[in-house]
C-alpha positions in Angstrom: 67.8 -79.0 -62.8 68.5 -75.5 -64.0 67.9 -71.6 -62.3 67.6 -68.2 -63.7 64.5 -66.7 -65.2 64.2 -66.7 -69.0 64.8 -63.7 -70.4 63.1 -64.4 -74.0 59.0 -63.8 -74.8 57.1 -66.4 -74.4 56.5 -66.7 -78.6 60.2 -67.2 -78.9 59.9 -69.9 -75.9 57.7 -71.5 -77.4 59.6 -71.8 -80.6 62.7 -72.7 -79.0 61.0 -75.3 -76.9 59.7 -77.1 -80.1 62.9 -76.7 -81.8 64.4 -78.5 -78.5 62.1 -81.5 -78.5 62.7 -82.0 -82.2 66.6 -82.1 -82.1 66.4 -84.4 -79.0 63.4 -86.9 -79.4 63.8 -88.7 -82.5 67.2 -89.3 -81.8 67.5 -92.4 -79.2 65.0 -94.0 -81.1 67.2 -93.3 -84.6 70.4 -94.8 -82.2 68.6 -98.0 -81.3 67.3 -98.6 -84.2 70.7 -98.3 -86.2 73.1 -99.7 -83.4 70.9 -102.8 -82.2 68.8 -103.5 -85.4 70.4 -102.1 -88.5 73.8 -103.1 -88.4 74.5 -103.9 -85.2 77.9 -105.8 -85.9 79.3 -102.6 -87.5 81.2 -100.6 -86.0 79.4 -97.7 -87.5 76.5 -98.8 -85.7 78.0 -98.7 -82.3 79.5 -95.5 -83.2 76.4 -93.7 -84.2 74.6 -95.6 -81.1 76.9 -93.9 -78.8 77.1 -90.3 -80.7 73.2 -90.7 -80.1 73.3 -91.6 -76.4 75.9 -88.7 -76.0 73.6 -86.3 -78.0 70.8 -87.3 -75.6 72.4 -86.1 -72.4 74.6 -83.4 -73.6 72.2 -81.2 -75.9 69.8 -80.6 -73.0 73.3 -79.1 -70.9 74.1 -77.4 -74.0 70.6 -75.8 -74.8 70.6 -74.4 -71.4 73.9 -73.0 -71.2 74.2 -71.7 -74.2 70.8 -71.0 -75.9 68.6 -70.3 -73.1 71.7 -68.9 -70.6 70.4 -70.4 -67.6 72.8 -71.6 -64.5 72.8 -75.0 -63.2 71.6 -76.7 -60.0 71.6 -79.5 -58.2 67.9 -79.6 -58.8 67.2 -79.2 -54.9 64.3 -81.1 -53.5 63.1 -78.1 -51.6 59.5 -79.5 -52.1 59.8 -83.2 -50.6 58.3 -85.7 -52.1 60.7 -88.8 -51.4 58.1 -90.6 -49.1 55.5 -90.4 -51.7 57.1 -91.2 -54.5 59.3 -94.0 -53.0 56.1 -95.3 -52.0 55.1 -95.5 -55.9 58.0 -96.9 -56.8 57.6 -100.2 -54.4 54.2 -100.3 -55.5 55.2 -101.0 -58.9 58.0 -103.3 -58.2 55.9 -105.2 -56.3 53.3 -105.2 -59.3 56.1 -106.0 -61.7 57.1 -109.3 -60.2 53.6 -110.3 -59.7 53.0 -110.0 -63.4 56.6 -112.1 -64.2 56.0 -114.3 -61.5 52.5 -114.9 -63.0 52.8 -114.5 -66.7 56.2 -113.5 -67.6 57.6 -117.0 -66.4 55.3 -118.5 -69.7 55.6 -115.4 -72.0 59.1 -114.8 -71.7 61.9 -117.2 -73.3 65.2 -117.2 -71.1 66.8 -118.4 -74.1 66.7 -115.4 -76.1 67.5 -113.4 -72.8 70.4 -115.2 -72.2 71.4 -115.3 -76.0 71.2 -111.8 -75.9 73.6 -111.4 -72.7 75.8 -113.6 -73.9 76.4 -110.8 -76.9 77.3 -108.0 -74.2 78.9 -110.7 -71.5 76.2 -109.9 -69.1 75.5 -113.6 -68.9 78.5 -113.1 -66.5 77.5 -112.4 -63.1 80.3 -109.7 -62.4 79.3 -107.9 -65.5 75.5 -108.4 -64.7 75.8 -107.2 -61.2 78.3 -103.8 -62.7 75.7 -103.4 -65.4 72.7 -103.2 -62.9 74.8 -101.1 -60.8 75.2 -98.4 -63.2 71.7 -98.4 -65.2 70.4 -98.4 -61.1 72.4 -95.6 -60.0 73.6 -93.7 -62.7 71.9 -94.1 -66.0 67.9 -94.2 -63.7 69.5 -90.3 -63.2 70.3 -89.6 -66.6 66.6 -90.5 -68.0 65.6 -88.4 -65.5 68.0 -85.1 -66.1 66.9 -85.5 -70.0 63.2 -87.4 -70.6 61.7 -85.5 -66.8 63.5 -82.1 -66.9 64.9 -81.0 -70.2 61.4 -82.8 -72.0 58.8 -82.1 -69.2 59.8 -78.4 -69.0 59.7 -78.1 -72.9 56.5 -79.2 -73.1 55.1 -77.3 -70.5 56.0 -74.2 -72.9 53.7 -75.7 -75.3 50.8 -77.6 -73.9 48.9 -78.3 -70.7 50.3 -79.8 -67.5 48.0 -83.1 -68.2 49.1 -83.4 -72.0 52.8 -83.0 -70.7 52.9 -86.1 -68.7 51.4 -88.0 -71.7 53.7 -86.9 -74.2 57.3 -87.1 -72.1 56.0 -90.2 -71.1 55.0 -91.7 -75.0 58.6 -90.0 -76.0 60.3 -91.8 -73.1 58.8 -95.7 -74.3 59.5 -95.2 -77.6 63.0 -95.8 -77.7 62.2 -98.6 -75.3 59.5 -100.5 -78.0 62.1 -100.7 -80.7 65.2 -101.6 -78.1 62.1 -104.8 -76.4 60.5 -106.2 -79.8 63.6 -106.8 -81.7 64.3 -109.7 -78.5 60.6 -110.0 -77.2 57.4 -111.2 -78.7 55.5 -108.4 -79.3 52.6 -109.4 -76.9 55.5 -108.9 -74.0 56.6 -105.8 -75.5 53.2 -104.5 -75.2 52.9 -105.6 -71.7 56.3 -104.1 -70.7 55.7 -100.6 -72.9 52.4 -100.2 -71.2 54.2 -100.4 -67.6 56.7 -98.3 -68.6 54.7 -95.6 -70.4 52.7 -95.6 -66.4 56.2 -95.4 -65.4 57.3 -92.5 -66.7 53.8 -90.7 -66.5 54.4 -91.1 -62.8 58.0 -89.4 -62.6 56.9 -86.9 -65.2 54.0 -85.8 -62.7 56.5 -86.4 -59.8 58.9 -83.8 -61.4 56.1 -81.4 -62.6 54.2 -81.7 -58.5 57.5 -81.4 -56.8 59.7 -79.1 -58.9 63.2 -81.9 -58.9 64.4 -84.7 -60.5 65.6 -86.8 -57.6 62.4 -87.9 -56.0 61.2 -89.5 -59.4 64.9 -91.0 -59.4 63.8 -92.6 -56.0 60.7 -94.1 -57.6 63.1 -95.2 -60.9 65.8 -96.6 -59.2 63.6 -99.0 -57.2 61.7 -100.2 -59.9 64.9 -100.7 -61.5 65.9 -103.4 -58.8 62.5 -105.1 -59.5 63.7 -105.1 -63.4 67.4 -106.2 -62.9 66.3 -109.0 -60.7 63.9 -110.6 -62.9 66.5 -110.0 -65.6 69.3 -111.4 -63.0 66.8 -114.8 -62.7 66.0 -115.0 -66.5 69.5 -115.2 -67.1 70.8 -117.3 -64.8 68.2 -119.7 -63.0 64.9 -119.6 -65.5 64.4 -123.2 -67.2 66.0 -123.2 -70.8 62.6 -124.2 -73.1 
C-alpha cells in the first residue's frame, strides 16, 4: 500500500511495529463494544464508535507518513493473483449459503435481524441495498488497507510468515465476535467467527503471496455479496418465528 525502503534498524522496527499493533488493535473492539453494547443510545457512544472507526483507518496513513516516512501507492498488483483469489472467494460464498441454506435457516432468528435493522433503517430496501453497496465496495477495501497491510506488514516485523496470517486474522474476528453475539446465539457466532477467521487467514496469505491489497479485496468483496444476500433474505422474506 506504501513504497520507500525503511530507513530505521530492524530493533527499532521491531519496536515500532509492536507499538503500531498496540495503538490500532484493541481499538475497534473498544468502539463496538462501547457504541453497540455499552451505551448504545448515547450519543457518546456513537461518538466514541465513530472516533474508533476513524482511528482505525487513519493511524495506519498516519504511522507511515509520519513515523515511518514512507510514500504511498496504489498498492499495484504487479504480481497477479486475481484469478486465484477470485476463485477463493466463490468457493466460500458458495460454502456460506450452503451452510444458511442448511442450518442457518433453523439457527438464525429473522426477528432479531430484522429488529436489529429496523434500529439503523436497513429494514428499508433503499437503505439495505446503499448499505450493501458501500460495506461491498468501499468498506471490503478499508479492512483490507488496515487488518491485510498496515497489520500483516507489522507482524511480519515480529514473527513468522505462518504466525502472521494467524494473528491478523484472530485480530480481524475479534471485533466481529463482540459486534455477532450481542444479536446472535453464541452457537451461530461461533459458526460465523470461525468462517471469518478462514476468511481473513485467506486474504492475509493473499496479501503476504502476492505483495497487494486488491486481489484479497476481490476474494472480500464476493463473499460479501454471499453475506448481504443472506442478510437481504433474513430481513425481508425469512418466516417470522
Amino acid at each position: 500500500m506504501f513504497k520507500g525502503g525503511n530507513p530505521y534498524p530492524a530493533a527499532m522496527i521491531g519496536n515500532k511495529s509492536l507499538l503500531a499493533l498496540v495503538l490500532l488493535l484493541p481499538v475497534p473492539s473498544l468502539g463496538i463494544w462501547v457504541g453497540m453494547i455499552l451505551i448504545p443510545d448515547h450519543w457518546i457512544g456513537k461518538v466514541l464508535f465513530f472516533c474508533a472507526k476513524a482511528w482505525l483507518f487513519l493511524l495506519p496513513l498516519v504511522w507511515r507518513l509520519r513515523v515511518e516516512h514512507r510514500g504511498l501507492s496504489w498498492s499495484r498488483p504487479s504480481q497477479g493473483g486475481f484469478a486465484v483469489a477470485g476463485g477463493i472467494g466463490l468457493g466460500i460464498a458458495v460454502i456460506i449459503c450452503a451452510v444458511y441454506l442448511t442450518l442457518g435457516q433453523r439457527l438464525i432468528d429473522p426477528t432479531t435481524v430484522q429488529a436489529m435493522g429496523a434500529s439503523t433503517r436497513l429494514n428499508e430496501p433503499m437503505v439495505y441495498g446503499v448499505g450493501a453497496l458501500y460495506w461491498i465496495t468501499v468498506n471490503s477495501v478499508l479492512e483490507e488497507y488496515v487488518w491485510r497491510w498496515f497489520v500483516v506488514e507489522k507482524f511480519q516485523d515480529l514473527i513468522s510468515s505462518r504466525m502472521v496470517i494467524v494473528a491478523s486474522a484472530l485480530g480481524f474476528t475479534l471485533h466481529h465476535v463482540i459486534a455477532m453475539q450481542h444479536f446472535l446465539s453464541w452457537f451461530v457466532t461461533l459458526i460465523a467467527a470461525t468462517g471469518i477467521f478462514i476468511g481473513g487467514a485467506i486474504w492475509s496469505w493473499c496479501y503476504i503471496r502476492y505483495q497487494s491489497i486488491w486481489p484479497g479485496y476481490l476474494s472480500h468483496a464476493v463473499v460479501d455479496m454471499a453475506v448481504f444476500g443472506i442478510g437481504y433474505h433474513l430481513m425481508f422474506f425469512a418466516p417470522l418465528n
